[in-house]
C-alpha positions in Angstrom: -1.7 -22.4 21.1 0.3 -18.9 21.3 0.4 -16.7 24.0 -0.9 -14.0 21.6 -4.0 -15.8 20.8 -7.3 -14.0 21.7 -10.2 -16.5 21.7 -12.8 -14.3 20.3 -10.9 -14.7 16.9 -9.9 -17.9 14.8 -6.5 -19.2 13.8 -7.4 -17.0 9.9 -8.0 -13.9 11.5 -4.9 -14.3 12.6 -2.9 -13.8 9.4 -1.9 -11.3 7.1 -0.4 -12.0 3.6 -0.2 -11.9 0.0 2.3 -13.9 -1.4 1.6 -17.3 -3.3 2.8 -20.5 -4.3 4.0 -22.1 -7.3 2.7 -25.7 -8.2 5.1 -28.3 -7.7 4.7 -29.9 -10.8 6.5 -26.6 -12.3 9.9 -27.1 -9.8 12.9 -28.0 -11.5 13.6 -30.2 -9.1 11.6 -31.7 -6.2 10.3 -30.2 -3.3 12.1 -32.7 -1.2 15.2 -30.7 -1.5 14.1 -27.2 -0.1 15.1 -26.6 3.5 11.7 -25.1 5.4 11.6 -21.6 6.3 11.7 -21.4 9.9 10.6 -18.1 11.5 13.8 -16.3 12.7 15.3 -12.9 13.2 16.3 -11.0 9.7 19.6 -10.7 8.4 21.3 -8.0 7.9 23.7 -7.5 4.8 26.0 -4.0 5.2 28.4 -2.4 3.2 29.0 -1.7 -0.8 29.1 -5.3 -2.9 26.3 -7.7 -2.3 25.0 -10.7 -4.0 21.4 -11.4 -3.7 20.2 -14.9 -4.6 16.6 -15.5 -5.7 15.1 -19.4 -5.4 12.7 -21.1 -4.1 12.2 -22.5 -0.4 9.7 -24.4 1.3 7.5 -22.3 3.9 4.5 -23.5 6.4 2.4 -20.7 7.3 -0.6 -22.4 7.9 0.3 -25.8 8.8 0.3 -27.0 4.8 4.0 -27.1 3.4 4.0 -25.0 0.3 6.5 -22.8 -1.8 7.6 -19.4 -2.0 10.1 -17.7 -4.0 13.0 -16.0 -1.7 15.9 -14.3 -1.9 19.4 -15.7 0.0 16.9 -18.6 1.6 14.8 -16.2 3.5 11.3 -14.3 3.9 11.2 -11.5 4.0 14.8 -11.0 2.4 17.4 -9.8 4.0 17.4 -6.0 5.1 20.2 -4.0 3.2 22.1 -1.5 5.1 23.5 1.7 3.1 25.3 4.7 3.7 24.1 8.2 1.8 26.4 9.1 -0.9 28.2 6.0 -1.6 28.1 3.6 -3.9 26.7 0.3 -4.0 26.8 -2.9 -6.1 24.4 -5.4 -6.4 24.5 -8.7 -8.2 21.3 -10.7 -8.2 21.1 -14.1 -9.2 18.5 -15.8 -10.6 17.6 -19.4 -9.7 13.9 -19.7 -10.8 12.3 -21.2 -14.1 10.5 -18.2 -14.9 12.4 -14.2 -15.6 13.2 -12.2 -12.3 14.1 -8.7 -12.1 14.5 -6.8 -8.5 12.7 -3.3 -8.5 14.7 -0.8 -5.4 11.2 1.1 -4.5 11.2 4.4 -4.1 15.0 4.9 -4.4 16.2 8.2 -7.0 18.4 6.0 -9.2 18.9 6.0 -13.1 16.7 4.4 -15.3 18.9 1.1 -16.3 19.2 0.3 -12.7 15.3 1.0 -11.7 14.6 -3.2 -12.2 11.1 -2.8 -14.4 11.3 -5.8 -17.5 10.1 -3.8 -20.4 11.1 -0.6 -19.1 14.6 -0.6 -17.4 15.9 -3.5 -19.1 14.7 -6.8 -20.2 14.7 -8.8 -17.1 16.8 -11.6 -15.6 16.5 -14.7 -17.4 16.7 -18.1 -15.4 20.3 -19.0 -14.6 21.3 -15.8 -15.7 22.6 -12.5 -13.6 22.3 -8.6 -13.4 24.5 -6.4 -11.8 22.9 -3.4 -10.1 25.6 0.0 -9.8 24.3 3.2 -8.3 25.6 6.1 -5.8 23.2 6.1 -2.8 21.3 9.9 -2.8 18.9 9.5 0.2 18.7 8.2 3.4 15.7 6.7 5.0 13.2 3.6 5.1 13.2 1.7 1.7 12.4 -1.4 -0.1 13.1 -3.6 -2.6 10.8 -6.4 -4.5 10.5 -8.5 -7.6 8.9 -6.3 -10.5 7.9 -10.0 -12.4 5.0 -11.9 -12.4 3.4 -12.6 -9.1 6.9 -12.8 -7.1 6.5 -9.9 -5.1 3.5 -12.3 -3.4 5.2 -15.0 -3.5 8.1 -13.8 -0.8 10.7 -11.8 -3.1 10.6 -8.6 -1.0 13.1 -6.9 1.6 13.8 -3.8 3.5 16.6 -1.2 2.5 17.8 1.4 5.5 20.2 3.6 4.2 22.1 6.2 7.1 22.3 9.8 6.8 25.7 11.1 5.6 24.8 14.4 8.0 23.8 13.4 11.7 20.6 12.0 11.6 17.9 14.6 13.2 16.0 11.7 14.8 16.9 11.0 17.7 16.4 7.2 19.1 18.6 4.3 21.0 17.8 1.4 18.7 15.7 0.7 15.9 13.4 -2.4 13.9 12.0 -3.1 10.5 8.8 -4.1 10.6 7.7 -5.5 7.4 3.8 -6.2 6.7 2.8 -9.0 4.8 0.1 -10.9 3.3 0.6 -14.9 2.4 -1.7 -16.9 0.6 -1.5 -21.0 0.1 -3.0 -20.0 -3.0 -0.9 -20.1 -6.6 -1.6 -16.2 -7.2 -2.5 -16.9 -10.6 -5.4 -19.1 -9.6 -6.1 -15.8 -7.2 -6.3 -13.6 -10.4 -8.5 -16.0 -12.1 -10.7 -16.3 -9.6 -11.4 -12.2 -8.9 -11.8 -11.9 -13.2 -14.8 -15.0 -13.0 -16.5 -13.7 -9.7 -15.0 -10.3 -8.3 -16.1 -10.9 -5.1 -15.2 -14.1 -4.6 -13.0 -13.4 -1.5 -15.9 -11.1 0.1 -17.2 -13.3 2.8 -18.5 -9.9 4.9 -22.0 -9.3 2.7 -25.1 -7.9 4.3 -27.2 -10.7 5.8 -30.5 -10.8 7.3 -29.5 -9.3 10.8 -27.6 -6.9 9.2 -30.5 -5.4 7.6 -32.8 -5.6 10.8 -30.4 -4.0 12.5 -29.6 -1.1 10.2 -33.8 -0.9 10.4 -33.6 -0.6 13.9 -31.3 1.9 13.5 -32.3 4.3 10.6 -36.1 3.6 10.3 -37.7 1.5 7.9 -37.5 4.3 5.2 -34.4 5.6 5.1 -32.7 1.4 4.8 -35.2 1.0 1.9 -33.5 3.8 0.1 -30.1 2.8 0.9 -30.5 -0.8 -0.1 -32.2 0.6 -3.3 -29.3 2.8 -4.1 -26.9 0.5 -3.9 -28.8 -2.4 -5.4 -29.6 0.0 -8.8 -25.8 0.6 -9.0 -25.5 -2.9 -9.0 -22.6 -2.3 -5.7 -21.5 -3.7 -2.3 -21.3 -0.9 0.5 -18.9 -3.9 1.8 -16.8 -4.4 -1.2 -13.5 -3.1 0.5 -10.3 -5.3 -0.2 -10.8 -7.5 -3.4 -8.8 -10.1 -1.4 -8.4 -10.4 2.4 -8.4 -13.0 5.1 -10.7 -15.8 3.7 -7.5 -17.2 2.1 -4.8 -14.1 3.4 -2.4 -14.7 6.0 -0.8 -11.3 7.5 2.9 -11.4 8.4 4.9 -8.8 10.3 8.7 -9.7 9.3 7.7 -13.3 8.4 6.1 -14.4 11.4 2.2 -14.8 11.7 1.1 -13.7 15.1 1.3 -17.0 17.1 4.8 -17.2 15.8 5.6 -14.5 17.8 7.8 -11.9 16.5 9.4 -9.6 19.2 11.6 -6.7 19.3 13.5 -6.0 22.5 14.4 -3.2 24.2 15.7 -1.9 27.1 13.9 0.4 30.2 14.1 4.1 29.0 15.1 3.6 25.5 13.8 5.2 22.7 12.7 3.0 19.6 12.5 3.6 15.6 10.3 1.2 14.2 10.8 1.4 10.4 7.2 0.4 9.2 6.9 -1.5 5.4 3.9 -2.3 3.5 4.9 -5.2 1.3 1.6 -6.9 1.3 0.6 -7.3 -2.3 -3.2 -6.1 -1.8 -3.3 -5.6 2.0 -4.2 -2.0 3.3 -2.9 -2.4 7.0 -4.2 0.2 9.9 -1.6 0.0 12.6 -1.4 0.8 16.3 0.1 -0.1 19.6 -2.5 0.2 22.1 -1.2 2.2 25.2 2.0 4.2 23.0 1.5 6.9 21.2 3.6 7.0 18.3 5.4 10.0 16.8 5.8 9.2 13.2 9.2 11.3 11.8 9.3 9.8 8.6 6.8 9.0 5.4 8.4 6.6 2.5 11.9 7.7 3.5 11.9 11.7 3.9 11.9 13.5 7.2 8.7 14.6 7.8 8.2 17.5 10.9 7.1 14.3 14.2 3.6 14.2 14.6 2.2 12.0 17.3 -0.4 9.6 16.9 -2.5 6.6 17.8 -3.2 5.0 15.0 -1.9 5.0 11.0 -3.0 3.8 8.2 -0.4 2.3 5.5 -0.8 2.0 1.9 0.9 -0.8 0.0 3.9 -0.1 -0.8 4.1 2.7 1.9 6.6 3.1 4.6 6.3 4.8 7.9 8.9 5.4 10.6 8.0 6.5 14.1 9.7 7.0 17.4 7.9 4.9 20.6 9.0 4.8 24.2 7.3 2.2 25.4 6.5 1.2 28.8 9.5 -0.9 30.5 8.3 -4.5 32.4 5.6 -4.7 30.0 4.6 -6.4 26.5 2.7 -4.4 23.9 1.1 -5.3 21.0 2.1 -4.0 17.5 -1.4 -4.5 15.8 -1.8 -4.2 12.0 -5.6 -5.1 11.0 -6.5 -5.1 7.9 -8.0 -2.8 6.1 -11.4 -4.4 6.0 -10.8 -5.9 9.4 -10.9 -9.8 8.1 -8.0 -10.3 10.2 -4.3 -8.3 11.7 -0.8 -9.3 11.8 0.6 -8.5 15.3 4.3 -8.9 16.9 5.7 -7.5 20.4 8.0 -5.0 21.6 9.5 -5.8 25.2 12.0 -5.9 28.0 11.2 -9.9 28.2 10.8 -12.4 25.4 9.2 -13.9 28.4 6.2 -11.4 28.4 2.9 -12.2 27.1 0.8 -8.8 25.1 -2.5 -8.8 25.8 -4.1 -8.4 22.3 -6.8 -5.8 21.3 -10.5 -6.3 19.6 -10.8 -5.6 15.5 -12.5 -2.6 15.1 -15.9 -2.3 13.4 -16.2 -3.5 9.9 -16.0 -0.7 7.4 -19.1 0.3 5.5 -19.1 2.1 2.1 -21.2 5.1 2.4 -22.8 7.2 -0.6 -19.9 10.2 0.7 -17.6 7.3 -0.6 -18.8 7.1 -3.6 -18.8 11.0 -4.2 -23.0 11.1 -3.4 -25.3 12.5 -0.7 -28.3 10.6 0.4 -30.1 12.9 -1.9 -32.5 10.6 -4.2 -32.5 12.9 -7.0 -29.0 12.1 -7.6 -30.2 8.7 -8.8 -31.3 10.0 -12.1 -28.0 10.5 -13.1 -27.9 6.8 -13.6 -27.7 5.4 -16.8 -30.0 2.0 -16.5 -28.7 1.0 -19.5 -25.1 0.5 -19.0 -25.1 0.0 -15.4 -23.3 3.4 -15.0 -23.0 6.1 -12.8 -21.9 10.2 -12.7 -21.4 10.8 -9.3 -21.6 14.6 -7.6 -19.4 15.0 -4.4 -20.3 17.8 -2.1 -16.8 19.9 -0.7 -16.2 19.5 3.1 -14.0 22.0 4.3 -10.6 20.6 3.3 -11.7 20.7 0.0 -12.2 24.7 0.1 -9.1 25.1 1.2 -7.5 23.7 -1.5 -7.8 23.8 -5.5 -6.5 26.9 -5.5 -4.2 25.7 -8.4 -1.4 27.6 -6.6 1.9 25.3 -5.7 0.8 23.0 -3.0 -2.6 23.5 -3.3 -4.0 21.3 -5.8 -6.2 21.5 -9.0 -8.7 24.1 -9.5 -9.6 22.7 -13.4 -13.5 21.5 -14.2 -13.2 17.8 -14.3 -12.7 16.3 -17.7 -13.6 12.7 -18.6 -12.3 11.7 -22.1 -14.1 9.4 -24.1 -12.3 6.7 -23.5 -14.4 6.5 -20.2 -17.7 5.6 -20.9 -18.7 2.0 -21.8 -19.5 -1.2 -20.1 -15.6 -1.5 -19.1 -16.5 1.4 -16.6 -18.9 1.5 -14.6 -18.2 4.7 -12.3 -17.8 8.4 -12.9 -17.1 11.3 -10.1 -17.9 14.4 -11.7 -16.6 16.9 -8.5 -14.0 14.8 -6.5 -12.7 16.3 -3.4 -9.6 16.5 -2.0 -9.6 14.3 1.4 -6.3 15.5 2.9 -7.7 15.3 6.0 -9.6 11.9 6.2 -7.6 9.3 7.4 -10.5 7.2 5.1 -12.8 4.8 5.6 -13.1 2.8 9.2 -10.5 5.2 10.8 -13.0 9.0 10.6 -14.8 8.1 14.2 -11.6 7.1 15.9 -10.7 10.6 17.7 -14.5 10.7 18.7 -15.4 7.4 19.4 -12.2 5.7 21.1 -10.0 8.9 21.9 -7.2 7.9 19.9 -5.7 10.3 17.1 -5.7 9.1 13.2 -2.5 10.3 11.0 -3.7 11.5 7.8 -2.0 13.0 5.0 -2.9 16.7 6.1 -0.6 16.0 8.7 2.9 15.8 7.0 4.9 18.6 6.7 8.6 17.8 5.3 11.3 18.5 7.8 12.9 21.1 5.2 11.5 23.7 2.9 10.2 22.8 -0.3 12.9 22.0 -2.6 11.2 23.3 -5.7 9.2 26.4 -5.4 8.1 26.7 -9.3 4.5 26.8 -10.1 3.9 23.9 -12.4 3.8 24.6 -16.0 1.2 22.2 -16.9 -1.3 19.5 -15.6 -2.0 16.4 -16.3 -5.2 14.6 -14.8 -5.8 10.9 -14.8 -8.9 9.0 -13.8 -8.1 5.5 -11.9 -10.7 3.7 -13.6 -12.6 0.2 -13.8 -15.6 -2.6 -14.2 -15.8 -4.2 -10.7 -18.4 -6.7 -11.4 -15.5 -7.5 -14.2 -12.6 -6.9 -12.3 -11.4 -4.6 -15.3 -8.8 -2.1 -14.1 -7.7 1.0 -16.1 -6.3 4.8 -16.5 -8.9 6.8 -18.2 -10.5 3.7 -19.5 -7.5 2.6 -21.0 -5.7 -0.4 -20.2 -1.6 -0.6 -20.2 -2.0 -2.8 -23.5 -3.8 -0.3 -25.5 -2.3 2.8 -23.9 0.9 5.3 -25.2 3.2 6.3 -23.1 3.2 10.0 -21.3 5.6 12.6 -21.9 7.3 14.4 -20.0 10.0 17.0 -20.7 13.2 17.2 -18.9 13.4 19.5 -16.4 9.9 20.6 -16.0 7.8 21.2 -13.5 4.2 19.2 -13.7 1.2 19.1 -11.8 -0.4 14.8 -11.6 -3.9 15.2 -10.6 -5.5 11.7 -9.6 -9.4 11.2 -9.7 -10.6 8.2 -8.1 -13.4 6.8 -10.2 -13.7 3.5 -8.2 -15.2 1.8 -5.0 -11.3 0.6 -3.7 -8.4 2.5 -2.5 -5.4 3.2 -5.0 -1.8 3.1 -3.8 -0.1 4.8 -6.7 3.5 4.7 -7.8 5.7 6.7 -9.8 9.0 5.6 -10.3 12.1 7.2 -10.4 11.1 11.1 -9.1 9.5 12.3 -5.8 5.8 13.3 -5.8 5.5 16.1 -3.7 2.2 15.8 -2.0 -0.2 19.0 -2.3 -1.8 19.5 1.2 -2.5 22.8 1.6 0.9 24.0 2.9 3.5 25.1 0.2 6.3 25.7 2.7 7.2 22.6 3.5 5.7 20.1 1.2 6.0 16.5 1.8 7.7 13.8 -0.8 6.5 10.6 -1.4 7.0 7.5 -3.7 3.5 6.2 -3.3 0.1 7.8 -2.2 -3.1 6.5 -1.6 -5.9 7.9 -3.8 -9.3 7.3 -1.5 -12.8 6.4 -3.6 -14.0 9.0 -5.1 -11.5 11.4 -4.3 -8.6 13.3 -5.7 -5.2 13.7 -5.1 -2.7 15.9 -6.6 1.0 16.1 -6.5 4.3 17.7 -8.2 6.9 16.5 -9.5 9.9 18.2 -10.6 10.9 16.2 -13.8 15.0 15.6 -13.3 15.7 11.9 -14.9 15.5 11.4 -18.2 14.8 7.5 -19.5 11.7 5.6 -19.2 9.8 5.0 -16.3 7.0 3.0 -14.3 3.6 4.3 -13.4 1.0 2.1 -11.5 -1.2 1.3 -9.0 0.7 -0.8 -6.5 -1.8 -3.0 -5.2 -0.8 -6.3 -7.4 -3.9 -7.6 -9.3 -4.9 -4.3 -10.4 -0.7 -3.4 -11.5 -1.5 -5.5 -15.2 -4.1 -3.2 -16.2 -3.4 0.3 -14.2 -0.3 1.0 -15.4 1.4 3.3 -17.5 4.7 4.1 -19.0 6.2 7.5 -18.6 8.8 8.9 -21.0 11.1 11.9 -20.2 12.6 13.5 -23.0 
């Protein structure tokens, strides 16, 4: 057994992963002739040309050989080093059965190089290759992954780093990619069919017997009874947190479960960047190092002003850099539990490989509560139920963040009456918030006691100021609000009802400036994604307005953002966890 392993958890709690395998039968030739995938330090591929070869390879995560889908024989892929304002060429091979494609997340690039089959181009047939050509705008921490099928699971994903043309304002001696993952023995479509028979089929954390006794114990008698009624009449799981997690996930940090033992060196005195990823294809990861405090100088690529911190949380498809000086002639931990705490991924930084980290206990279970889902304990908020249909309104009450913004002023979010169109109501949703709230300030769910309870300080989004004033001072000329929308029980994912099949495209006009405003309608956490422009986070601080490529939107919350509308083509617009992408998706068309 590792040196890592803690014996109050098992080998599964171990792992973190998403990625899936393809049945054998379907191999164009046989397994027999795949080299395994041996845990070992990432390449690195610098310069301008590069040629990126996607196959499949023979893993063992779990002590059962099965296959993953990788690009130039490794998993993660190889990290691609750039330079800001150059030029770079990419030719990517495709050795698979199926169509590939290879999606550059969160880069500013035109719309025939963006990788999106359907959108950008039509894909990469088997046996067939693409040539990617595009100047390098931005530095920062980027990545790149398969935008076909279930490949991005099943191990086609890497890291981009791209230098500063200008000296780089961060100051540190040596820096790591740190890529979380989530790997499942599984064939993701037999992961997919599974959630659409029985939704929570993966959910092995339901209340029991004790539970209950003990919430008696806790609240009275009463106050349980009308708790478990509430939730039982919306026909809901206050435990319902990640529709797939660590019953069948294993969680990676650059490839390695944690008794694999992934380390990053360093010497006595230095200062490290770890360049955080979230690859995972459903996995919401909350990441410390216990003992270092973190100063996080970078959010999904842009330099944001350092903040230091004890914990984050990361969003799939997020990225995260921060500066650590950790203690010399010791081993600590970089622990990345999941989201609804079935299990972490964890790896070391140290002076000696030689080192053992001691590792730390999961923190509590999240549990839903009714401020989740956009209620108060207040039972007369229970006759907005319609027993018919199985659906709810839900009223949110404002905390204090939310009275500082929705001002409808640059940076400071919505101040419209919340509209739900009628393509909302009917059995394929089962949730309506009526007065969302901005949560800028809630790190979310399992992360709010943290300062109190533990002493250790949460990032949230409140937190991120961009390094430089805001590029783009316009007020936006128009708003456009979308509910993230869905049937649980069904596992039936959609925008304002709609699903990508049935929906048209949205327009926007070149050169505008437009307002998103996202309104979580759902139980789950949505890491949205536009492609191709910035969204420039609304906070509360218009000065100095933070860019992103992907934002969480928490339940029954909303989120709004700007985005200054300078490429024209056709563009990608989804929630990034991967079994909701099919349905909660949208094309956008600039004109």
């Amino acid at each position: 057994m590792s040196q890592f392993i803690n014996k109050k958890f098992s080998r599964r709690q171990f792992v973190l992963g998403a990625s899936s395998v393809l049945a054998s039968s379907a191999l164009p030739w046989p397994l027999t002739s795949m080299a395994n995938v041996e845990p070992r330090p990432m390449s690195v591929l610098r310069g301008n040309n590069f040629v990126l070869d996607i196959n499949y390879q023979s893993v063992n995560f779990t002590g059962k050989q099965r296959t993953a889908t990788t690009i130039n024989g490794s998993l993660p892929a190889p990290t691609l080093r750039w330079k800001e304002g150059e030029r770079v060429k990419i030719k990517v091979n495709n050795h698979l059965a199926d169509d590939s494609s290879i999606h550059w997340h969160g880069m500013i690039l035109p719309t025939d190089m963006d990788g999106v089959p359907g959108l950008s181009f039509a894909g990469i047939k088997p046996g067939e290759s693409y040539e990617y050509e595009f100047d390098v705008k931005q530095s920062g921490t980027y990545w790149y992954h398969s935008h076909s099928g279930f490949q991005e699971q099943t191990g086609v994903y890497g890291a981009i780093v791209i230098d500063p043309a200008e000296p780089d304002p961060v100051a540190y001696d040596r820096d790591y990619v740190v890529i979380l993952s989530d790997w499942t023995d599984e064939d993701p479509s037999d992961v997919y069919a599974k959630l659409k028979k029985q939704s929570h089929y993966y959910n092995r954390q339901e209340r029991t017997l004790t539970d209950l006794w003990s919430e008696v114990k806790e609240k009275g008698a009463a106050q349980t009874w009308q708790d478990r009624g509430m939730w039982n009449e919306m026909r809901m799981s206050d435990r319902d947190i990640s529709d797939v997690n660590g019953t069948t996930y294993t969680f990676l940090i650059n490839g390695h479960t944690p008794d694999q033992q992934w380390t990053g060196l360093f010497n006595k005195g230095e200062k490290v960047r770890l360049r955080f990823i979230n690859a995972a294809a459903m996995t919401l990861f909350d990441v410390r190092i216990p003992g270092v405090k973190m100063t996080v100088v970078a959010s999904d690529g842009q330099n944001i002003e350092p903040v230091t911190i004890d914990d984050f949380r990361i969003g799939v498809a997020e990225t995260y850099d921060v500066i650590v000086e950790p203690e010399a002639d010791v081993a600590h931990a970089i622990f990345a539990q999941a989201i609804d705490r079935t299990g972490f991924a964890c790896g070391v930084l140290s002076t000696d490989a030689a080192l053992t980290a001691e590792l730390p206990e999961l923190d509590p279970t999240p549990i839903l509560t009714m401020d989740d889902m956009g209620m108060s304990h207040d039972p007369e908020q229970m006759a907005m139920m319609d027993h018919g249909s199985g659906e709810m309104d839900h009223s949110m009450h404002m905390n204090m963040a939310a009275m500082a913004m929705g001002s409808g002023k640059a940076g400071f979010g919505s101040n419209k009456e919340v509209i739900h169109q009628p393509t909302e109501f009917g059995a394929h949703v089962d949730m309506r918030v009526d007065q969302p709230q901005y949560k800028m300030d809630d790190p979310g769910i399992g992360l709010r006691d943290h300062q109190q309870r533990y002493g250790r300080k949460v990032l949230s989004y409140a937190d991120l100021y961009n390094l430089y004033p805001t590029a783009d001072r316009r007020e936006p000329g128009r708003e456009i609000e979308l509910h993230l929308t869905g049937n649980m029980a069904r596992y039936m994912w959609s925008i304002n009802g709609v699903k990508y099949a049935e929906s048209e495209p949205l327009i926007l006009k070149f050169g505008e400036r437009v307002r998103f405003t996202l309104i979580n309608d759902t139980m789950m956490n949505h890491p949205m994604h536009l492609h191709g422009m910035w969204s420039d986070l609304e906070t509360g601080n218009a000065e100095h307005i933070p860019r992103k490529h992907t934002v969480i939107v928490q339940p029954g919350a909303k989120v709004s953002y700007l985005v200054t509308v300078d490429a024209r083509g056709r563009w990608a617009y989804h929630c990034h966890l991967m079994y909701h992408m099919l349905a909660m998706f949208r094309e956008v068309r600039v004109v």
